[in-house]
Short mmCIF file of the C-alpha atoms (twelve columns), coordinates in Angstrom:
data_MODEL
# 
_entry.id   MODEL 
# 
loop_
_atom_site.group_PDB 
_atom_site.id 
_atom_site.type_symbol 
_atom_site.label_atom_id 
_atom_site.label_alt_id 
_atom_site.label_comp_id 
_atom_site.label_asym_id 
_atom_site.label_seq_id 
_atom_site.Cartn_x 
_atom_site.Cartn_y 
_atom_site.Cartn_z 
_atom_site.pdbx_PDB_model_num 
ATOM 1   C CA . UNK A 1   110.074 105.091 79.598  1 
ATOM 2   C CA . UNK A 2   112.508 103.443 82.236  1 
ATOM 3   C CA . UNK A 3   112.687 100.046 83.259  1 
ATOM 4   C CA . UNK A 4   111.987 100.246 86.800  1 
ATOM 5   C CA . UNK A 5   112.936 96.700  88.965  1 
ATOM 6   C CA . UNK A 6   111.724 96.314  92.156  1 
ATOM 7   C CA . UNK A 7   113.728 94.383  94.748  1 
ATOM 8   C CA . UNK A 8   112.322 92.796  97.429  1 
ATOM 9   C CA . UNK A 9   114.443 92.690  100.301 1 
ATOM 10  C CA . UNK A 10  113.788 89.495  102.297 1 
ATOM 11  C CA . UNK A 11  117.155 87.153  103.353 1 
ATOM 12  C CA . UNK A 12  119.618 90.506  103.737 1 
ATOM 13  C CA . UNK A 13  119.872 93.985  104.247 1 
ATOM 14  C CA . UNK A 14  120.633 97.053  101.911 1 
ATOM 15  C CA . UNK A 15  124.023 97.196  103.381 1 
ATOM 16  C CA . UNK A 16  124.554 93.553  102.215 1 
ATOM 17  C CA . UNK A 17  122.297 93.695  98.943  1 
ATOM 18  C CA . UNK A 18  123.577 97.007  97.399  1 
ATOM 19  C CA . UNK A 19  127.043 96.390  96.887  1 
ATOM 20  C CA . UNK A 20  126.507 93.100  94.429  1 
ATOM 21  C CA . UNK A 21  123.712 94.859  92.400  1 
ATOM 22  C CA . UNK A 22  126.048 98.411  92.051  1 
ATOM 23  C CA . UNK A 23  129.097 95.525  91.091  1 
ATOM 24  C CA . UNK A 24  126.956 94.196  88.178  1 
ATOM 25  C CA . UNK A 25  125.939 97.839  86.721  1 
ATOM 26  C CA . UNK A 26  129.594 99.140  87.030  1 
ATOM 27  C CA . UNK A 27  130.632 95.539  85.076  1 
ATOM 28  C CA . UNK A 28  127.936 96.525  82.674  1 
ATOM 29  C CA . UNK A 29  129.842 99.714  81.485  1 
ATOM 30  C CA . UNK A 30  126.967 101.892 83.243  1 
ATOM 31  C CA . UNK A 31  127.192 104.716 86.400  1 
ATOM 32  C CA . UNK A 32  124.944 104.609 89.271  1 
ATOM 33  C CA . UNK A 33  123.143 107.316 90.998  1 
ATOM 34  C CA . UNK A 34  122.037 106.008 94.545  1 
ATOM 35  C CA . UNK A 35  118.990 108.466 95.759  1 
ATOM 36  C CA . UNK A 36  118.941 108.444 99.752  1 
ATOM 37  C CA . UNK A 37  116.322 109.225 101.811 1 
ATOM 38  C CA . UNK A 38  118.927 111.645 104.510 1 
ATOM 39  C CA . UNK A 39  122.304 111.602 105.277 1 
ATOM 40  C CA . UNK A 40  122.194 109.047 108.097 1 
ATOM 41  C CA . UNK A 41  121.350 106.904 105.395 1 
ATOM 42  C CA . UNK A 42  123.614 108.200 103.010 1 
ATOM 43  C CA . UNK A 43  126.781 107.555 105.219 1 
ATOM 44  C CA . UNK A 44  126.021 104.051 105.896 1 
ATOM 45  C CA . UNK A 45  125.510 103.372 102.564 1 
ATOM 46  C CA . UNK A 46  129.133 105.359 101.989 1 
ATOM 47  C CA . UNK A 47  130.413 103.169 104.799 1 
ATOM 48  C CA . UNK A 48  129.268 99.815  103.340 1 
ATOM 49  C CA . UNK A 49  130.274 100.366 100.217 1 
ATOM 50  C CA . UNK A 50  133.940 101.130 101.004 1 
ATOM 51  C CA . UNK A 51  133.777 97.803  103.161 1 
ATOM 52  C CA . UNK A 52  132.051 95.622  100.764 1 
ATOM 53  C CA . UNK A 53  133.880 92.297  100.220 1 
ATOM 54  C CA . UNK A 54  131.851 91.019  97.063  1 
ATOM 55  C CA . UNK A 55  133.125 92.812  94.538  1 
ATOM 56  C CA . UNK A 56  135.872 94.225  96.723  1 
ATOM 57  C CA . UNK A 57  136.606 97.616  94.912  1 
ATOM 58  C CA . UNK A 58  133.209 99.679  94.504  1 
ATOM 59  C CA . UNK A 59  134.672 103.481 93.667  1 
ATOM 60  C CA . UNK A 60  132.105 105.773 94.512  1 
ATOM 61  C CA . UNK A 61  131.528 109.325 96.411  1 
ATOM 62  C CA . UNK A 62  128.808 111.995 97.696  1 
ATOM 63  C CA . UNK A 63  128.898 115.943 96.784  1 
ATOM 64  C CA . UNK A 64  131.411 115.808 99.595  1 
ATOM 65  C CA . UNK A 65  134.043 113.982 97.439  1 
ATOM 66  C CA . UNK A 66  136.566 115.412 95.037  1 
ATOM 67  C CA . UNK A 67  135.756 115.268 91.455  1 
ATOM 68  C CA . UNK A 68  132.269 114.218 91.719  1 
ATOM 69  C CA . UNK A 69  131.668 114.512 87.866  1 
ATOM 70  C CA . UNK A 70  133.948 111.056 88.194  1 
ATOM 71  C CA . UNK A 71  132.192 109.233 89.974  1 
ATOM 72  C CA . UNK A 72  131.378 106.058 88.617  1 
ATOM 73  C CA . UNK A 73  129.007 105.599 91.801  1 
ATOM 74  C CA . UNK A 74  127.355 108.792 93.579  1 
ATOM 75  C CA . UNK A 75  125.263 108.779 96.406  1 
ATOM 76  C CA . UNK A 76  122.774 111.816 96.899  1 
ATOM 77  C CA . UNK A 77  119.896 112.856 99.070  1 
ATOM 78  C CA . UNK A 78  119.010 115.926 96.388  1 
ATOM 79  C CA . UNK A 79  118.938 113.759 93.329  1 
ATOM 80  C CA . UNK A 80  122.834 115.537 91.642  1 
ATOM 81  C CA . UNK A 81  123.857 113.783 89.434  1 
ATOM 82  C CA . UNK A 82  127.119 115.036 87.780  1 
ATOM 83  C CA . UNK A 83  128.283 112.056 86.236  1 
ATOM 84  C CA . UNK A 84  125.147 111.784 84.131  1 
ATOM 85  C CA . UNK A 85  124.033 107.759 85.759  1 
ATOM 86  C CA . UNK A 86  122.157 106.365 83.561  1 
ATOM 87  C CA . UNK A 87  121.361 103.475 86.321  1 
ATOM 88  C CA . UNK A 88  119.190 104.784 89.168  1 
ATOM 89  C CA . UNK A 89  118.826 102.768 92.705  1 
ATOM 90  C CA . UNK A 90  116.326 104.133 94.623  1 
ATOM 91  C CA . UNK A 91  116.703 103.258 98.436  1 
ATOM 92  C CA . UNK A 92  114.729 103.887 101.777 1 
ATOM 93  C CA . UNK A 93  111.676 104.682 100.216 1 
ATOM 94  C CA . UNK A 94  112.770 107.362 98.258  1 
ATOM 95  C CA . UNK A 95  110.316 108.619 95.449  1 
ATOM 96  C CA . UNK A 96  113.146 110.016 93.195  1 
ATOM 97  C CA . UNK A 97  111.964 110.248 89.461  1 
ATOM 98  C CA . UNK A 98  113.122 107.888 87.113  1 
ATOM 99  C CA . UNK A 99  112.752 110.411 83.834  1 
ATOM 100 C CA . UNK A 100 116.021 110.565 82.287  1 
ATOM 101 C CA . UNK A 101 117.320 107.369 83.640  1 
ATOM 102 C CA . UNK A 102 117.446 103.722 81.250  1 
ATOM 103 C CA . UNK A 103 117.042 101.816 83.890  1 
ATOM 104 C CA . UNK A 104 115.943 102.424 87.956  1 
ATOM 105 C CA . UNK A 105 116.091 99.851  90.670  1 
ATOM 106 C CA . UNK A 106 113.848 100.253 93.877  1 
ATOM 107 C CA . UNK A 107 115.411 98.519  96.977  1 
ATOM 108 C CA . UNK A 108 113.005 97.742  99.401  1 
ATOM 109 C CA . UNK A 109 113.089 95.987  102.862 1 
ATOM 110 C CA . UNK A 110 110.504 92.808  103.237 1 
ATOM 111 C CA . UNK A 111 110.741 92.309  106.679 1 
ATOM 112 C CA . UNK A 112 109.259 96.779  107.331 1 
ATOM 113 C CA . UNK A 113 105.750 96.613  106.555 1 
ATOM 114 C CA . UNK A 114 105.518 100.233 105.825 1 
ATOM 115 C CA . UNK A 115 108.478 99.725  103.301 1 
ATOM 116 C CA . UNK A 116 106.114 96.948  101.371 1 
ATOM 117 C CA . UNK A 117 102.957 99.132  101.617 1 
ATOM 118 C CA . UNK A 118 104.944 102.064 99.976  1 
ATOM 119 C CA . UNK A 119 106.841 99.940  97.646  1 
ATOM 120 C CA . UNK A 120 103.396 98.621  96.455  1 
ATOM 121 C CA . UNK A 121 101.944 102.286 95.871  1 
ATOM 122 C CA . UNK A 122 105.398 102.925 94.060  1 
ATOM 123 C CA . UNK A 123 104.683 99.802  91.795  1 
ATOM 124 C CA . UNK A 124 101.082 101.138 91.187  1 
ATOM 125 C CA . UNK A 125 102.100 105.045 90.356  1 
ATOM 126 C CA . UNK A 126 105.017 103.535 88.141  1 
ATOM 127 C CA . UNK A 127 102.380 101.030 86.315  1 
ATOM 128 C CA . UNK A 128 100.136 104.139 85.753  1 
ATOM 129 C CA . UNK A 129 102.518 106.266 84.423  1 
ATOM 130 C CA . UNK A 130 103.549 103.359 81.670  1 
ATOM 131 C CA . UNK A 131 107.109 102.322 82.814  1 
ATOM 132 C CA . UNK A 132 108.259 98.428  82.034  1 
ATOM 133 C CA . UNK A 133 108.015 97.039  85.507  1 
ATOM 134 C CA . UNK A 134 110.157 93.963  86.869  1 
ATOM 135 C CA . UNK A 135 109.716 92.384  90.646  1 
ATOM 136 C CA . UNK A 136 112.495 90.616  92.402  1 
ATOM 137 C CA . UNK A 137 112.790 88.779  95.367  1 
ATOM 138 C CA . UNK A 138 115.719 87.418  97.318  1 
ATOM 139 C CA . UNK A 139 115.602 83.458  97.592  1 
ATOM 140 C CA . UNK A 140 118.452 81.129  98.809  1 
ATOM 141 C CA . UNK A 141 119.468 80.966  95.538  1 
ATOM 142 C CA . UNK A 142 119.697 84.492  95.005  1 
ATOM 143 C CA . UNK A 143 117.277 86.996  92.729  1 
ATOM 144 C CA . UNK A 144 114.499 85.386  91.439  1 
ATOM 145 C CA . UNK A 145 112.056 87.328  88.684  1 
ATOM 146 C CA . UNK A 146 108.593 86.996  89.718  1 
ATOM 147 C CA . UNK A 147 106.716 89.370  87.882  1 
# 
């Protein structure tokens, strides 16, 4: 079973959020596999990444880039993963499965009501299906664990 956080988006965007939480996993030793809904959302997420100023070097690529299998970061809208990610971020309401990942994170935006509502019925299948669930919200102080 996966550990499965859910992050509630409420004081930034995913632009703004992503980057930090990819900077932790990549300090951790671990790859990422970022699951996008399309490819609009894909290249803005490609786009913020190479601009992100906190941490300031966040190597990553798509099935687009050279070497792919070297990734340390990969974004995908088919679910590849040839770097073998343990770390899964699931973004845009994506429903990507979290079998064969250790842990999955499930960005969500607070301020999109439909985004809650379907984060909520992700929470629920997840629960069902026996995964360790964590919920995280943004306060001024940062992430704070509340359930």
């Amino acid at each position: 079973m996966a550990e499965i956080g859910f992050y509630h988006l409420t004081r930034t965007g995913l632009t703004q959020a992503l980057p930090a939480l990819l900077g932790r996993t990549l300090a951790a030793g671990e790859t990422a596999l970022v699951a996008c809904p399309d490819e609009t959302m894909m290249a803005a997420l490609d786009d913020a990444l190479w601009q992100a100023q906190n941490p300031d070097w966040l190597p990553h690529g798509t099935a687009q880039s050279p070497y792919p299998e070297l990734q340390p970061i990969f974004l995908t809208t088919d679910m590849q993963n040839p770097a073998g990610a343990r770390f899964l971020f699931r973004v845009g309401g994506v429903e990507a499965p979290v079998e064969g990942f250790a842990r999955a994170f499930d960005l969500f935006d607070g301020n999109d009501e439909a985004q809650v509502l379907a984060a909520r019925a992700r929470w629920k299948a997840e629960k069902a299906a026996g995964h360790v669930l964590a919920y995280w919200k943004q306060e001024d102080s940062g992430w704070v664990k509340a359930g």
